[in-house]
C-alpha positions in Angstrom: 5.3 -1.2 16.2 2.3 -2.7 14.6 2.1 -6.5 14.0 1.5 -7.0 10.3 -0.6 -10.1 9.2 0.8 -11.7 5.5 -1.8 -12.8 3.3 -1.6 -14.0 -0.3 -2.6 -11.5 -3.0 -3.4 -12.1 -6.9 -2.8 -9.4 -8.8 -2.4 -9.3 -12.5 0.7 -8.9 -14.0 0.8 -5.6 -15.3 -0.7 -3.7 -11.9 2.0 -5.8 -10.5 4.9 -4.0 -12.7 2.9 -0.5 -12.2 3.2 -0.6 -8.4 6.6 -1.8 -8.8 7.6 0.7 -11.0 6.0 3.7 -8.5 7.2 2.2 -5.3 10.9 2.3 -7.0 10.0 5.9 -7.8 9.3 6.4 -4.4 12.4 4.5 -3.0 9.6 2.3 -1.1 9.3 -1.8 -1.4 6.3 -2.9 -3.5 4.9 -4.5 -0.3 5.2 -0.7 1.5 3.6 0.9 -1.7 0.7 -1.6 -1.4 -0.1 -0.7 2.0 0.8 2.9 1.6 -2.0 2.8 -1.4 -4.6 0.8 0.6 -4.4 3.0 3.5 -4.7 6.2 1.3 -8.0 5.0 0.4 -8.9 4.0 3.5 -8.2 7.4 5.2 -10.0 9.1 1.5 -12.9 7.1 1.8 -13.0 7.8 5.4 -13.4 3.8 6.7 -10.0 5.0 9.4 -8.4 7.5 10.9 -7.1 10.7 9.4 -4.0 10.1 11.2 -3.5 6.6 11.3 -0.5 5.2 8.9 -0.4 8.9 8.2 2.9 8.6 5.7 
């Protein structure tokens, strides 16, 4: 496994209670959807690996 470095992230309020909404759509934590998200555009605008986080 992967070690994961925290950070602190401001977000506004309603983008918050979107991604928390979808990530409870998707049975995922809002911290998962977040990195789920960021690596989806990652791997779309091709800055890593195809494969990498490949969920």
């Amino acid at each position: 496994m992967s070690k994961k470095k925290p950070f602190v992230l401001r977000i506004d309020p309603e983008v918050l209670k979107a991604v928390e909404q979808w990530a409870a759509d998707e049975f995922r934590s809002t911290n998962g959807q977040l990195e789920w998200i960021i690596s989806k555009a990652l791997r779309d605008a091709g800055r890593i690996k195809k494969n990498l986080n490949n969920k």
